[in-house]
MIBAFI-939609 format. One record per residue (C-alpha): residue number from 1; x, y, z; residue in three letters. Coordinates in Angstrom, 2 decimals. Layout:
# residues N
<i:NUM | c1:X | c2:Y | c3:Z | aa:ALA>
...
//
This chain:
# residues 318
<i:1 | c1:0.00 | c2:0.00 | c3:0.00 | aa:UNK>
<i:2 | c1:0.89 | c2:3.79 | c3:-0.59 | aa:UNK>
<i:3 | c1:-0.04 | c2:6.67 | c3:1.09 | aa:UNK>
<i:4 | c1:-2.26 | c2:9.41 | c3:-0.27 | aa:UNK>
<i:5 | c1:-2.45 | c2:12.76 | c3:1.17 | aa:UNK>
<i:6 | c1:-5.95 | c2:14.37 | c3:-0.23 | aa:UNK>
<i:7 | c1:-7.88 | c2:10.42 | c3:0.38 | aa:UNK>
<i:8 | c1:-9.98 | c2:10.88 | c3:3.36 | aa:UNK>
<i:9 | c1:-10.81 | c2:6.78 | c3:3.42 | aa:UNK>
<i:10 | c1:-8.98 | c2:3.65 | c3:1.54 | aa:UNK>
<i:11 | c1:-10.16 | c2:1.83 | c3:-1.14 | aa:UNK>
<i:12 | c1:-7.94 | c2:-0.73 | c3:-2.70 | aa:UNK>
<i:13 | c1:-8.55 | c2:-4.15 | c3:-5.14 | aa:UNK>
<i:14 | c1:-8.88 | c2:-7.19 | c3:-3.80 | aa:UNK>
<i:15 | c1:-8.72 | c2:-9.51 | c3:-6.83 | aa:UNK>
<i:16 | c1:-8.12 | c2:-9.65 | c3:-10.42 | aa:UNK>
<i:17 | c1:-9.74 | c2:-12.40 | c3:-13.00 | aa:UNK>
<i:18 | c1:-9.76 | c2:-12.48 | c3:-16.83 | aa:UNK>
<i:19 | c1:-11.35 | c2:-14.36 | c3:-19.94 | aa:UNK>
<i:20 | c1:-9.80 | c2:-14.75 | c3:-23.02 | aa:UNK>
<i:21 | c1:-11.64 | c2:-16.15 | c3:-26.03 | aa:UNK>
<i:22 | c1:-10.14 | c2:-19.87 | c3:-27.68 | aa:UNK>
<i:23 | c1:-9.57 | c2:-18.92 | c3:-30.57 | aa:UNK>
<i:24 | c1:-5.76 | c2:-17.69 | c3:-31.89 | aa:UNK>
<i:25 | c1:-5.41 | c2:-15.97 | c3:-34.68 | aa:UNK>
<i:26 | c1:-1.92 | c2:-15.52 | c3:-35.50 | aa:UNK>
<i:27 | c1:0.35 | c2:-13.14 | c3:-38.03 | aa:UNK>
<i:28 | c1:0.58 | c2:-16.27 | c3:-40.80 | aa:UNK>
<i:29 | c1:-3.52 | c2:-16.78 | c3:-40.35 | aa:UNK>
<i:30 | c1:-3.48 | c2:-12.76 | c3:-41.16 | aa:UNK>
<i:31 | c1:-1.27 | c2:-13.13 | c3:-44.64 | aa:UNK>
<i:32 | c1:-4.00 | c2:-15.54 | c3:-45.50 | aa:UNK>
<i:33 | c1:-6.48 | c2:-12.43 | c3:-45.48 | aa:UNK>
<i:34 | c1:-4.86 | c2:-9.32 | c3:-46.42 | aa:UNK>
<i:35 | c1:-1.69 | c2:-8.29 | c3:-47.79 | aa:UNK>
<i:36 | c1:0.17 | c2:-8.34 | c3:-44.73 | aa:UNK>
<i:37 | c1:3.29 | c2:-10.52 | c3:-43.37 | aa:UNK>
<i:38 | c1:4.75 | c2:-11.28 | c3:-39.83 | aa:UNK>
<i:39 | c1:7.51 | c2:-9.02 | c3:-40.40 | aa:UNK>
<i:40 | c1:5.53 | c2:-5.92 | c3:-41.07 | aa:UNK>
<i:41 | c1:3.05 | c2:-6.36 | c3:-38.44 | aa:UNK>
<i:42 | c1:5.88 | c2:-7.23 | c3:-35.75 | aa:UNK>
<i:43 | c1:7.75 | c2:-4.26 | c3:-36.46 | aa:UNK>
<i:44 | c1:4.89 | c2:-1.76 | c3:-36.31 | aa:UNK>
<i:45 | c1:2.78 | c2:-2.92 | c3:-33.64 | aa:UNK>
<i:46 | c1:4.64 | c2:-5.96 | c3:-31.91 | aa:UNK>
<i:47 | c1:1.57 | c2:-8.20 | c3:-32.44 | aa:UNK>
<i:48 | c1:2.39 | c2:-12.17 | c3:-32.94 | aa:UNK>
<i:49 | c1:-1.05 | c2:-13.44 | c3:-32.36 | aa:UNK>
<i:50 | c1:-4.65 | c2:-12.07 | c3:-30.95 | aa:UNK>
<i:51 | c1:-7.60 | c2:-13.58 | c3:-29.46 | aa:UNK>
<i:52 | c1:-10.45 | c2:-13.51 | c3:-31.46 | aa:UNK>
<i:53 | c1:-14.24 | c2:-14.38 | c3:-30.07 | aa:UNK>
<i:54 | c1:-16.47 | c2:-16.74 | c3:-31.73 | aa:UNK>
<i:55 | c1:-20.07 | c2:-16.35 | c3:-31.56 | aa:UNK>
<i:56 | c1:-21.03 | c2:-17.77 | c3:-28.68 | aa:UNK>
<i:57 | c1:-18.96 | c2:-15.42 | c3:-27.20 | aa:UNK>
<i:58 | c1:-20.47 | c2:-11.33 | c3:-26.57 | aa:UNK>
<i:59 | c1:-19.93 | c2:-8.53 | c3:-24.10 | aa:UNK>
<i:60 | c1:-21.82 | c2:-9.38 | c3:-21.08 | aa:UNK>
<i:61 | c1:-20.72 | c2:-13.30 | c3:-21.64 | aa:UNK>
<i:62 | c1:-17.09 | c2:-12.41 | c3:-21.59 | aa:UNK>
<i:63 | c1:-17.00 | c2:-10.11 | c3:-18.62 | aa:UNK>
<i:64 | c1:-19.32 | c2:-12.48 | c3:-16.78 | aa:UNK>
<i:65 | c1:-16.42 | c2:-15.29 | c3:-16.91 | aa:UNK>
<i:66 | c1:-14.05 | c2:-12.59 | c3:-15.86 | aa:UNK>
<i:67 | c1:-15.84 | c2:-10.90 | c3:-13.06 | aa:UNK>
<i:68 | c1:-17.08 | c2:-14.62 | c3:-11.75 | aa:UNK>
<i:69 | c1:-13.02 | c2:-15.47 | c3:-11.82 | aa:UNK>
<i:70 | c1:-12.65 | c2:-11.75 | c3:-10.05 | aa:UNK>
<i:71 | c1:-15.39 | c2:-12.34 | c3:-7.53 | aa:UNK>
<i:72 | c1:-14.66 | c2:-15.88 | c3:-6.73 | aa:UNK>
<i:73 | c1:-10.72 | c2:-15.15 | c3:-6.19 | aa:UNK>
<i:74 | c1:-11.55 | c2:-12.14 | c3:-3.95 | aa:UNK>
<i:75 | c1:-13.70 | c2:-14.50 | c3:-1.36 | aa:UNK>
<i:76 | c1:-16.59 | c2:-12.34 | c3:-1.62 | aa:UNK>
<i:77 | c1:-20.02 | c2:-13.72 | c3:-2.23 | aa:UNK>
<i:78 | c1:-22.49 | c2:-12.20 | c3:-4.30 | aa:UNK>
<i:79 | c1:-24.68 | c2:-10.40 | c3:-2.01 | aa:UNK>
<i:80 | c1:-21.46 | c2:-8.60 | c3:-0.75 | aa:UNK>
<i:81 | c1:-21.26 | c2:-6.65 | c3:-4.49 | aa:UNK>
<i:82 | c1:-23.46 | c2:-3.87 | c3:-4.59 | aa:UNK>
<i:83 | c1:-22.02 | c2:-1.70 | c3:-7.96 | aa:UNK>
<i:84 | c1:-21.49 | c2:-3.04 | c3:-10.98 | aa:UNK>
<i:85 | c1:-19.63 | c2:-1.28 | c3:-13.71 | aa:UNK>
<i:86 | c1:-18.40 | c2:-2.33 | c3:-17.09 | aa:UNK>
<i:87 | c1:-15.93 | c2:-0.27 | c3:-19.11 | aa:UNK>
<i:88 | c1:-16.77 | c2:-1.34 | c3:-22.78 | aa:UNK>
<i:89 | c1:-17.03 | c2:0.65 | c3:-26.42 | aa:UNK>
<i:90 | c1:-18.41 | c2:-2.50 | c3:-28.48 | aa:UNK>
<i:91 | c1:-21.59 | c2:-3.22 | c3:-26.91 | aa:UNK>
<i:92 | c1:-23.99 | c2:-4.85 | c3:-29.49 | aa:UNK>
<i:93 | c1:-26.97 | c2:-2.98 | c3:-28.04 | aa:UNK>
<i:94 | c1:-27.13 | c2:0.48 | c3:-26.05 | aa:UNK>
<i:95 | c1:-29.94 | c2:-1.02 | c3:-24.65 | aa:UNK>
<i:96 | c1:-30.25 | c2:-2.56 | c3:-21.93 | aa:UNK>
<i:97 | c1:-26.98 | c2:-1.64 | c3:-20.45 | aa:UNK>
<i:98 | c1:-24.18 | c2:-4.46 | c3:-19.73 | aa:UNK>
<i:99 | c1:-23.55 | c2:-4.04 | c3:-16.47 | aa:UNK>
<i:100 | c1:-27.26 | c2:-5.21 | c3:-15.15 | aa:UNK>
<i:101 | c1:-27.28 | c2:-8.01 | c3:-17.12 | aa:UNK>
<i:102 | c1:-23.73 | c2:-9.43 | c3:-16.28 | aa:UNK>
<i:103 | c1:-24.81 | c2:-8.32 | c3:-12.54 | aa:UNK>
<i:104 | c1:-27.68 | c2:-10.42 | c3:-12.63 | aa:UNK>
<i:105 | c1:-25.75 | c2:-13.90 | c3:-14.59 | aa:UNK>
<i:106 | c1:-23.19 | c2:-13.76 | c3:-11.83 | aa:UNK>
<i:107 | c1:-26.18 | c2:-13.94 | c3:-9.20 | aa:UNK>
<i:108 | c1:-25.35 | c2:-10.26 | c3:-7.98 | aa:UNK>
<i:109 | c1:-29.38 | c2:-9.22 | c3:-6.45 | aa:UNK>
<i:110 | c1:-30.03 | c2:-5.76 | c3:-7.23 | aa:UNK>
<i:111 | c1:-26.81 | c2:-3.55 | c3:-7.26 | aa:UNK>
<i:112 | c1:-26.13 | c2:-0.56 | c3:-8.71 | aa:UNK>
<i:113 | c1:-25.01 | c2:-0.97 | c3:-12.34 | aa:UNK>
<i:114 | c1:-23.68 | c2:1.18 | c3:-15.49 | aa:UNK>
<i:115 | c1:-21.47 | c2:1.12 | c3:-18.58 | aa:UNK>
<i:116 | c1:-18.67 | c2:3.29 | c3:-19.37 | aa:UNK>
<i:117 | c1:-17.32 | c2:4.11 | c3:-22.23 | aa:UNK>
<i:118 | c1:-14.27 | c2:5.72 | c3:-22.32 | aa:UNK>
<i:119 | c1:-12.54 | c2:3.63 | c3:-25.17 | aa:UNK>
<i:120 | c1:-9.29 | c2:2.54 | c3:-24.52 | aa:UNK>
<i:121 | c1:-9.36 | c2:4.46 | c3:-21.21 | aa:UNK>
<i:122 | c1:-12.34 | c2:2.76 | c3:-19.86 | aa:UNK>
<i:123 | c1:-11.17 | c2:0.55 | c3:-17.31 | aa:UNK>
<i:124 | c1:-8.73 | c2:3.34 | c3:-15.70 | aa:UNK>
<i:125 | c1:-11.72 | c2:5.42 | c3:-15.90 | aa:UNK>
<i:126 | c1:-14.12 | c2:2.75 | c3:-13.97 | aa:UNK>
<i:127 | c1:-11.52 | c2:1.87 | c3:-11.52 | aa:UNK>
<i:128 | c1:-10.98 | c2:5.87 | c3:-10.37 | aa:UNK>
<i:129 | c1:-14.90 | c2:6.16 | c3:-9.94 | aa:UNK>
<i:130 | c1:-15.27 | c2:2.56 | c3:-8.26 | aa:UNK>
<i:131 | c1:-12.48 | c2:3.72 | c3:-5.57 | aa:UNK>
<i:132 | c1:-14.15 | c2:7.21 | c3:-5.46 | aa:UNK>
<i:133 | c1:-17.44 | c2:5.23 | c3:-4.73 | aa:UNK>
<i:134 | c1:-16.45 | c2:3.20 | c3:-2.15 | aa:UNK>
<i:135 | c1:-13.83 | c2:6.34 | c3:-0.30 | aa:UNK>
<i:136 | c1:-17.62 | c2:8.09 | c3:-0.14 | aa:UNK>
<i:137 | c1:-19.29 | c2:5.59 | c3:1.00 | aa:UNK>
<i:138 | c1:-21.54 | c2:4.78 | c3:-1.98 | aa:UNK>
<i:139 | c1:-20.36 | c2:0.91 | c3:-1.95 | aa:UNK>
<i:140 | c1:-18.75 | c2:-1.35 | c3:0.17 | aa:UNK>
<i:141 | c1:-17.25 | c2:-3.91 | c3:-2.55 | aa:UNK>
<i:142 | c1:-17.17 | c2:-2.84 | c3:-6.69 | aa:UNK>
<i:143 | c1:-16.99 | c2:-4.97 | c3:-9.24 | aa:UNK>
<i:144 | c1:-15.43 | c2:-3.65 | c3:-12.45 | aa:UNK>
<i:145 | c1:-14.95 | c2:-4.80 | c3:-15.43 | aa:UNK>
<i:146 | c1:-13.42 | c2:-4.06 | c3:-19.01 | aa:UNK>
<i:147 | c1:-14.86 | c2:-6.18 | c3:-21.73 | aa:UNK>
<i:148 | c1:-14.66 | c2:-5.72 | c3:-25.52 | aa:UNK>
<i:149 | c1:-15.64 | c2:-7.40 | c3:-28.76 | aa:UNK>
<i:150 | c1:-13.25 | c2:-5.46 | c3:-31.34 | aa:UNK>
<i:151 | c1:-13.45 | c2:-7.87 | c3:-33.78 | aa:UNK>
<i:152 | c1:-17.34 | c2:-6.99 | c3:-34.43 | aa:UNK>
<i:153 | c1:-16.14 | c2:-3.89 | c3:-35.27 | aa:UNK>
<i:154 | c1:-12.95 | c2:-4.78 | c3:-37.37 | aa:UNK>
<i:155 | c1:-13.16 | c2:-4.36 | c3:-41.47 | aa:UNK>
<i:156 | c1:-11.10 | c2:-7.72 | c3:-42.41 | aa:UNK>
<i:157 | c1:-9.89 | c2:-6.12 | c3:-45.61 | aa:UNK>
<i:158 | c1:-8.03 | c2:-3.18 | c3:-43.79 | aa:UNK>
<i:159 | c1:-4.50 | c2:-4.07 | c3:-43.04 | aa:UNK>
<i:160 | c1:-3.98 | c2:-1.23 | c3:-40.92 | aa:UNK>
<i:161 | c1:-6.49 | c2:-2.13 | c3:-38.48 | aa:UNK>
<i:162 | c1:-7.30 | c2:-5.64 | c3:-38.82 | aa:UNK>
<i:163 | c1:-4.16 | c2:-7.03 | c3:-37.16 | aa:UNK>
<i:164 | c1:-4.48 | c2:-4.96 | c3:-34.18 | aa:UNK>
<i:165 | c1:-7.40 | c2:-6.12 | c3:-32.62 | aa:UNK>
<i:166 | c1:-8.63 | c2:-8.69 | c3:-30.42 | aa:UNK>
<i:167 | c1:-11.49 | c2:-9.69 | c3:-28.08 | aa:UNK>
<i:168 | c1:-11.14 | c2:-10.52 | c3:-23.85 | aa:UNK>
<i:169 | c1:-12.46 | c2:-9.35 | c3:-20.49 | aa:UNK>
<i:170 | c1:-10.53 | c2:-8.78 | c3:-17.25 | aa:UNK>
<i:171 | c1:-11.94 | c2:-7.53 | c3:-14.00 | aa:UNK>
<i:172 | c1:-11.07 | c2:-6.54 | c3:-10.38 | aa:UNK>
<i:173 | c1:-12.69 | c2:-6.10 | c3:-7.34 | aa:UNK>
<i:174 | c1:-12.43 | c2:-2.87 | c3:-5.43 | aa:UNK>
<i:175 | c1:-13.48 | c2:-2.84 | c3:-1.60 | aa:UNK>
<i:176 | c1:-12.85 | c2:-0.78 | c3:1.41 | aa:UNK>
<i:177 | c1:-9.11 | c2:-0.93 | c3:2.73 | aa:UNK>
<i:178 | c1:-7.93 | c2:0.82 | c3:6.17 | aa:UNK>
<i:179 | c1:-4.79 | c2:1.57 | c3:3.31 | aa:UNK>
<i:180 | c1:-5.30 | c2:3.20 | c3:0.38 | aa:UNK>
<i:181 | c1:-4.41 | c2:0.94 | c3:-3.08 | aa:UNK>
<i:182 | c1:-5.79 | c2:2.72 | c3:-5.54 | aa:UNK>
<i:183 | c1:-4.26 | c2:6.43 | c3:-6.00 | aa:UNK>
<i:184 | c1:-6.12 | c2:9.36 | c3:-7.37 | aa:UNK>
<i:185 | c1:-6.85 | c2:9.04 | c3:-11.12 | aa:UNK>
<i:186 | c1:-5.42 | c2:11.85 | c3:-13.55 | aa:UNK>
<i:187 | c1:-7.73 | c2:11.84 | c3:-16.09 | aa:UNK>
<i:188 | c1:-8.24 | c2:14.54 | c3:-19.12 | aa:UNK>
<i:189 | c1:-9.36 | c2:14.48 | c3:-23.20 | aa:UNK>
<i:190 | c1:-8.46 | c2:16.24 | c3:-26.14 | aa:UNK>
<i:191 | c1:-11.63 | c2:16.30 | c3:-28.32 | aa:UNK>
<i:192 | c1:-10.30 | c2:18.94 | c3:-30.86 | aa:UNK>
<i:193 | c1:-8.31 | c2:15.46 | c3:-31.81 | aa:UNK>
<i:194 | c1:-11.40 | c2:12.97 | c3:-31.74 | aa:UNK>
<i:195 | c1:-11.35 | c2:12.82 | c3:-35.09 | aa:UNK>
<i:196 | c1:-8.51 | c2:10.52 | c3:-35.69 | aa:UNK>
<i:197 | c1:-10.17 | c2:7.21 | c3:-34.13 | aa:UNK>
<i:198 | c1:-13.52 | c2:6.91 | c3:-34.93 | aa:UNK>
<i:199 | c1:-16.09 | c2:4.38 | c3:-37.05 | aa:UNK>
<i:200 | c1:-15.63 | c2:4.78 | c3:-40.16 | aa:UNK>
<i:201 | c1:-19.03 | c2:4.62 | c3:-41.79 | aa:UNK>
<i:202 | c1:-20.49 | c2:4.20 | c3:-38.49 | aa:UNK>
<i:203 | c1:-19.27 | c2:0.32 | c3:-38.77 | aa:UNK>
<i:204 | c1:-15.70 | c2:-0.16 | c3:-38.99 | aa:UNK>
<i:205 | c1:-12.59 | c2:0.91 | c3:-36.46 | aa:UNK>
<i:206 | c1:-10.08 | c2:3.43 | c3:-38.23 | aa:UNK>
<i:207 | c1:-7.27 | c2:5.49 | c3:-36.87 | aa:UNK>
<i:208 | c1:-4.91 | c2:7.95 | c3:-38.04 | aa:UNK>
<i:209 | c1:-2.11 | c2:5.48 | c3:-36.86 | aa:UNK>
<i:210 | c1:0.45 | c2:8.14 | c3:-37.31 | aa:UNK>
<i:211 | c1:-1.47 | c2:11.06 | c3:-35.74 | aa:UNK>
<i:212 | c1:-2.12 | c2:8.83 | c3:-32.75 | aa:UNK>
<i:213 | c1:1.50 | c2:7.50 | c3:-32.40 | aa:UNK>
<i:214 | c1:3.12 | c2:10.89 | c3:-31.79 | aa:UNK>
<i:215 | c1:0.25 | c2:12.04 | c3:-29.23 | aa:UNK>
<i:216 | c1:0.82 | c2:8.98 | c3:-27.00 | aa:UNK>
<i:217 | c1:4.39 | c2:8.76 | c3:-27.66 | aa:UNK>
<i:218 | c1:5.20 | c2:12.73 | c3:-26.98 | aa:UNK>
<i:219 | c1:1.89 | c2:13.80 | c3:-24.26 | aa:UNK>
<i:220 | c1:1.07 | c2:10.65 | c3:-22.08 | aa:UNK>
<i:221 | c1:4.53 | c2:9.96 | c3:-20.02 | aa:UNK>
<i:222 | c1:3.00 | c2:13.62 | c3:-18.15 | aa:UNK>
<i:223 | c1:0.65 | c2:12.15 | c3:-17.29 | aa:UNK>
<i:224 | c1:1.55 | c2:9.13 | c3:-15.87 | aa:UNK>
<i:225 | c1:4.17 | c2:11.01 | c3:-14.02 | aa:UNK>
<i:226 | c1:1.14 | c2:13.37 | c3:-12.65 | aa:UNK>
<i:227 | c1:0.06 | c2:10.37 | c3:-11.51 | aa:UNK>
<i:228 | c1:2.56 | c2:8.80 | c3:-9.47 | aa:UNK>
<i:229 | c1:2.83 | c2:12.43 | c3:-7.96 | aa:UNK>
<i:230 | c1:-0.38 | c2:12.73 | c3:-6.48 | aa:UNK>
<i:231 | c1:0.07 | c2:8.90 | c3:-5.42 | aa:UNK>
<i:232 | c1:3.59 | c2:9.67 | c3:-3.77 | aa:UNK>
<i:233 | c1:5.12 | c2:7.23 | c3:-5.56 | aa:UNK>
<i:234 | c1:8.74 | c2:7.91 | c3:-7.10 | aa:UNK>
<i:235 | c1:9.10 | c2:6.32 | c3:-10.25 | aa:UNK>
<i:236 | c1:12.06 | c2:4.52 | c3:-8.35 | aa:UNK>
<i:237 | c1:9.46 | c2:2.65 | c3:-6.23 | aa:UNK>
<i:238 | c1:7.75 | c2:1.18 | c3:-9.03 | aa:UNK>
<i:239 | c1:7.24 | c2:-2.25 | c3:-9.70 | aa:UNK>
<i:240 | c1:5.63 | c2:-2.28 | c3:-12.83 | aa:UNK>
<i:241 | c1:4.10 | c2:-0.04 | c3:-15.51 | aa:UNK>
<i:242 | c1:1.12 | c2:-1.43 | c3:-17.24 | aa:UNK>
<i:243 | c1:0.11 | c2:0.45 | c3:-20.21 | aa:UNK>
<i:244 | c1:-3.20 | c2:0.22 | c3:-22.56 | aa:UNK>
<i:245 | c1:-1.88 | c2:-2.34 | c3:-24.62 | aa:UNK>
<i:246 | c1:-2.11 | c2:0.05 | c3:-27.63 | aa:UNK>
<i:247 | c1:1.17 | c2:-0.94 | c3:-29.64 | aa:UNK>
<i:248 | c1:4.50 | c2:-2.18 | c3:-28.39 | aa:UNK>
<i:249 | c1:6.46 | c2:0.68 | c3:-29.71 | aa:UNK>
<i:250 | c1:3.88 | c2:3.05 | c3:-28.12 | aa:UNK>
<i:251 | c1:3.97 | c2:0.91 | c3:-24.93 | aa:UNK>
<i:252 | c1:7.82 | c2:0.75 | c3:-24.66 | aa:UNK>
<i:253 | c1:8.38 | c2:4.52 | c3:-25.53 | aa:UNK>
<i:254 | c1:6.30 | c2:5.54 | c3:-22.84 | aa:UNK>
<i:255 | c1:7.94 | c2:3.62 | c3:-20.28 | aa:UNK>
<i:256 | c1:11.14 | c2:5.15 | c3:-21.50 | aa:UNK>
<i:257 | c1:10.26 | c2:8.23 | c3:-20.64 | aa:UNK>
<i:258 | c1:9.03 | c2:7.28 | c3:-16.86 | aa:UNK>
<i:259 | c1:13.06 | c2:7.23 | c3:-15.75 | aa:UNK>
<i:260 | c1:11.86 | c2:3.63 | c3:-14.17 | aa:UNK>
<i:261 | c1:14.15 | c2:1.35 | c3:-15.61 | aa:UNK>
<i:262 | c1:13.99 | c2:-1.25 | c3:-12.63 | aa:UNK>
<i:263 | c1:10.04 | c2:-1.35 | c3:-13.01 | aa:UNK>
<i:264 | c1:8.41 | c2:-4.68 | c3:-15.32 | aa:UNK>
<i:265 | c1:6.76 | c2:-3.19 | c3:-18.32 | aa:UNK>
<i:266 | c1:3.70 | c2:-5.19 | c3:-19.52 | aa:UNK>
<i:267 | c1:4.10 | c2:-6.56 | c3:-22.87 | aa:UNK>
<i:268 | c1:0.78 | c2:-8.16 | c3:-23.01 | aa:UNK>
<i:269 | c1:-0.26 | c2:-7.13 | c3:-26.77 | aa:UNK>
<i:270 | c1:2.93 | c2:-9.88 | c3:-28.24 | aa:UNK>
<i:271 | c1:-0.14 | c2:-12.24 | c3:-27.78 | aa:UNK>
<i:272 | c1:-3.30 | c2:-10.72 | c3:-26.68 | aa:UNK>
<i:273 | c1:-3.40 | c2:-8.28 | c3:-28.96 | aa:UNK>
<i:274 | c1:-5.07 | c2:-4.86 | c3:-28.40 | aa:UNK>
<i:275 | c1:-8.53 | c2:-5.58 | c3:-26.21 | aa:UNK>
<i:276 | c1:-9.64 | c2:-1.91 | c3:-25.77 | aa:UNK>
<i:277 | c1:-10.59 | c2:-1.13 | c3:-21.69 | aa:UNK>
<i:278 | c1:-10.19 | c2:-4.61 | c3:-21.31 | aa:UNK>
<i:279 | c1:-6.30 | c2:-4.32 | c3:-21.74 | aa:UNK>
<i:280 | c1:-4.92 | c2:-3.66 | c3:-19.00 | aa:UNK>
<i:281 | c1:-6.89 | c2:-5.76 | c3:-16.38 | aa:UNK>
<i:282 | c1:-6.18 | c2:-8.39 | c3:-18.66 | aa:UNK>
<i:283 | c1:-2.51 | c2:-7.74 | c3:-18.36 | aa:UNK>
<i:284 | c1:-2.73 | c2:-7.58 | c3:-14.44 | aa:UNK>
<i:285 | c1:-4.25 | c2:-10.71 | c3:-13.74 | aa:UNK>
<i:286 | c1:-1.70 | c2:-12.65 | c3:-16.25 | aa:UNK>
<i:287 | c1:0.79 | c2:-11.54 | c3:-14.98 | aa:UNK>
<i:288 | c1:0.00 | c2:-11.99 | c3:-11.79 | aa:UNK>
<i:289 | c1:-0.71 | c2:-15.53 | c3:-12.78 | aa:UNK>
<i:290 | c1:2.53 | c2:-15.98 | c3:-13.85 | aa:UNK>
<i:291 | c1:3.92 | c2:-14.51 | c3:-10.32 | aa:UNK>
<i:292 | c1:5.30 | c2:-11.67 | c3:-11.50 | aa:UNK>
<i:293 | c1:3.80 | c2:-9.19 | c3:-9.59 | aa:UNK>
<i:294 | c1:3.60 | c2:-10.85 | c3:-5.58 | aa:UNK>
<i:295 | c1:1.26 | c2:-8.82 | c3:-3.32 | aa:UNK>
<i:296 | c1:2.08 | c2:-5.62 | c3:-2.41 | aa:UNK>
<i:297 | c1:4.19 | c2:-4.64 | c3:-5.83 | aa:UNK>
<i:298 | c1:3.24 | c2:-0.98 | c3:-6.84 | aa:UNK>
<i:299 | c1:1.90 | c2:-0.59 | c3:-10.28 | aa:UNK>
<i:300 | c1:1.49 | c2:2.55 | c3:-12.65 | aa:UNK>
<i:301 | c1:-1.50 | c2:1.92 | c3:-14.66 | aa:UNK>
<i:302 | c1:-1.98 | c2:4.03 | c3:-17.90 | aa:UNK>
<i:303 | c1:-5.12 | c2:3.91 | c3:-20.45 | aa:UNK>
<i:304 | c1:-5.46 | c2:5.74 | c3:-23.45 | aa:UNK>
<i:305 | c1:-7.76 | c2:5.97 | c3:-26.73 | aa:UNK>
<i:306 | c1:-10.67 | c2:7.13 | c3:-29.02 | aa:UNK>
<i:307 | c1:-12.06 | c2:10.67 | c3:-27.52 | aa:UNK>
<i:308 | c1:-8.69 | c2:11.32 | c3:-27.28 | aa:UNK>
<i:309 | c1:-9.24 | c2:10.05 | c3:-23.63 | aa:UNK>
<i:310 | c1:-6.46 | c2:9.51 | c3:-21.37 | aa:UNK>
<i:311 | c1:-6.29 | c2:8.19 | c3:-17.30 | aa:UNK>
<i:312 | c1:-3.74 | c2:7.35 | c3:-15.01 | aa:UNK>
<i:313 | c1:-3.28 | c2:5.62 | c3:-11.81 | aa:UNK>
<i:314 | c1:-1.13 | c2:3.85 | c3:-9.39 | aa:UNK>
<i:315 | c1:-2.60 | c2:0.78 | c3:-7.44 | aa:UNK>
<i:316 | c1:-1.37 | c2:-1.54 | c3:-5.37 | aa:UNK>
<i:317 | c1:-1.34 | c2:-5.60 | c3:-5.90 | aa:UNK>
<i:318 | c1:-3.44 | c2:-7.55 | c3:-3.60 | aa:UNK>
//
């Protein structure tokens, strides 16, 4: 745990769980499709395989298999959850909203219960309002989830886009803590730049790859730094940075700039691709799996995406 100055109370996660789809869909399955190779795809993006959902597979089903993982690692029961929130931006219907639905397959009886949708962002976004939430008073345990279906969204003939990205859910559980583990969330946008990820069409993913690249690459270490600031973390106490899991050169340029070379950068896209909000909870609970981040490591958490939306916090590892 860190300390926080301005947090009157402690909120901090209690347990992490993910879902990622069966299928692989690797750079040689890709030449297949579209004029494309392992080479180029490697080099700009870092990518060697995704996973891809099939159709039994949808936004509430996929963050239903993480947040049951989530809740049933955290030794909660249902009844204890009382907010539901699911970062997403690939819902198949605005209507009715994720989060009841996933609330009500995982037995949760009447909690509160919303989407968000702040893109690539989203599940920095639903974590800072989750620990907000429970710091006020407004829940005692949160379960939060990012879940995304990209690949409904992804035109199959457009190299540029197409080998990018990939379906999965991760979640976490946020409860009260006498500590604080989650820090305060630096958040922001830049709309006048909106226009360079958007549907194309109003049915297809594009980006202005380049346009996008030097934003993240030159604006978003500030913020992460603002971040571990208002945590009182020094970059020298880090653990780990975990990034959106945008692009590898994006994701390894960023942690350049953070003057923590001793910290583990996440390098989840090589083979998960790039899941949206569902990222970087995704990221946290592998590696975690894989023991690389033992309780009590201090993590700099950084999402990013379509708006231009941008968060930041630190947390700390159950």
């Amino acid at each position: 745990m860190f300390s926080s100055p301005s947090a009157p109370g402690g909120a901090a996660i209690v347990a992490f769980g993910e879902y990622q789809p069966s299928k692989v869909l690797t750079n040689a399955d890709l030449e297949a499709r579209v004029e494309t190779n392992d080479e180029w795809i490697q080099s700009r993006v870092g990518i060697k395989e995704r996973r891809i959902a099939g159709p039994e597979d949808t936004v509430a089903s996929m963050a239903v298999a993480a947040g049951g993982k989530a809740l049933a690692a955290s030794g909660l029961s249902a009844e204890d959850v009382d907010l539901v929130i699911v970062a997403t931006c690939t819902v198949e219907d605005q209507i009715p909203n994720t989060a009841a639905t996933v609330a009500a397959q995982l037995g949760i009886a009447a909690p509160g219960a919303f989407d968000l949708n702040a893109a690539c962002a989203g599940f920095c976004y639903a974590l800072g309002v989750a620990s907000d939430m429970v710091r006020g008073g407004s829940a005692r345990n949160v379960l939060v989830i990012g879940s995304e279906k990209l690949s409904d969204w992804v035109d199959w003939e457009d190299r540029g886009t197409c080998v990018i990205f990939a379906d999965g859910a991760g979640a976490a559980i946020v409860s009260a803590s006498e500590e604080q583990g989650v820090g305060p969330v630096v958040w922001g946008s830049s709309g006048e730049r909106a226009d360079t990820i958007y549907l194309r069409d109003h049915r297809y993913l594009y980006q202005e790859g380049q346009a996008v690249f030097r934003w993240t690459t030159t604006e978003l270490y500030k913020v992460a730094l603002e971040a571990l600031e208002r945590a009182g973390v020094e970059p020298s106490e880090l653990t780990a940075f975990v990034p959106h899991q945008a692009n590898l050169r994006i994701v390894e340029s960023i942690a350049k700039k953070l003057g923590a070379p001793q910290a583990l950068v996440a390098r989840d896209i090589v083979t998960a691709g790039n899941t949206s909000s569902a990222s970087i909870p995704l990221a946290l609970s592998r590696m975690i799996g894989r023991g690389e981040l033992p309780s009590g490591s201090t993590v700099l958490t950084l999402g990013f995406g379509a708006g231009l939306v941008y968060a930041a916090q630190v947390i700390s590892i159950p």
